[in-house]
N, C-alpha and C positions, 0 to 999 in steps of 0.2 A: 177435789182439793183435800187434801190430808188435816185431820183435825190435831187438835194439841194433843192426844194421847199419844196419836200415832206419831208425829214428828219427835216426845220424847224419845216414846218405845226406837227411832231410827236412830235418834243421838248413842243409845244405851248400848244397839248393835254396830258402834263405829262406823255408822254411816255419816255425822256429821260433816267432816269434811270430804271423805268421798261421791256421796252423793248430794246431801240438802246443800251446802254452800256451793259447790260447783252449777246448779241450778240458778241462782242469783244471779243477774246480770254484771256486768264488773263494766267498769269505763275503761274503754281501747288501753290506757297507760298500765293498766294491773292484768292484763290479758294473758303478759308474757311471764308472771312472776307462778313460784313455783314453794311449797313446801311452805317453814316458816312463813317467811315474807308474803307469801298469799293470802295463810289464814289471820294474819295481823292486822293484812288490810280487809278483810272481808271481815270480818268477827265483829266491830259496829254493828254494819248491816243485820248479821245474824240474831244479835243479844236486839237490836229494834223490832225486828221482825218475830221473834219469840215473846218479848213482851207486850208486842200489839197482841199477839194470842191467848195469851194471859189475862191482857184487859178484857178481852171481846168477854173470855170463858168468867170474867168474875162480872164482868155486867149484864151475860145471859140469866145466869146465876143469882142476880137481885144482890151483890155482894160488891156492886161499884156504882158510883150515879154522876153525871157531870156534873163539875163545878166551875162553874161559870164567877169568874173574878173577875168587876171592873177593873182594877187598879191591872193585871197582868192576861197573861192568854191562859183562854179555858186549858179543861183538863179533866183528868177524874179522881176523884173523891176514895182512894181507897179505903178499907178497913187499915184498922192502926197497924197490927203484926204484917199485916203486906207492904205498909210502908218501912217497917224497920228492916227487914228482911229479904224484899224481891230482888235489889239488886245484886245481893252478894250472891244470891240463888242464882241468878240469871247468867251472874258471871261463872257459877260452877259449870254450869249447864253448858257452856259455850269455850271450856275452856279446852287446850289443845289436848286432853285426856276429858272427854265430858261427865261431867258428875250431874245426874238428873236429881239425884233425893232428896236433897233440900227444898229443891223447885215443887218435887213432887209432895213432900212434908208438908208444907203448904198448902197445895192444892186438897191435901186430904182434909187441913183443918179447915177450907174454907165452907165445909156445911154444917161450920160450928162459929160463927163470924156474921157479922153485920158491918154495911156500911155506914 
């Protein structure tokens, strides 16, 4: 299984929608959809599926921890600039021209970061 480097370095060589998303499974109704309409609906999946990667690489990292809330459903705990910042990153990253740098920006500052 390909690590977060690698799945960037494939976004960066426009592979995202040629090859990573075509890989996803789709439910029989999106099977036939083609171009836009396919990556509209698959691009949720993607942006989840990248940011489970993201979690995993900053709580191998010592740089996320669970936060376990009575009152709502667990979660993780990230550092403050990951929560101001991953989602718009996550959305360059996946967008129909993918921009990794942001994502990447990040990544670089996180062994300068605590959770």
């Amino acid at each position: 299984m390909p690590g977060l480097e690698e799945v960037l370095d494939a976004f960066d060589r426009g592979l995202l929608w040629m090859a990573v998303a075509d890989r996803i499974p789709k439910p029989p109704q999106a099977t036939r959809l083609v171009g836009p309409s396919a990556r509209n609906f698959i691009r949720p999946r993607v942006f989840d599926g990248l940011a489970g990667m993201v979690h995993l690489h900053l709580s191998e990292a010592g740089h996320a921890a669970p936060d376990i809330a009575w009152s709502g459903s667990p979660g993780l705990a990230l550092p403050e600039e990951w929560e101001k910042s991953m989602d718009d990153a996550l959305d360059a990253a996946v967008a129909d021209t993918p921009d990794t740098a942001p994502l990447r920006a990040l990544l670089a500052g996180s062994d300068r970061v605590s959770a």
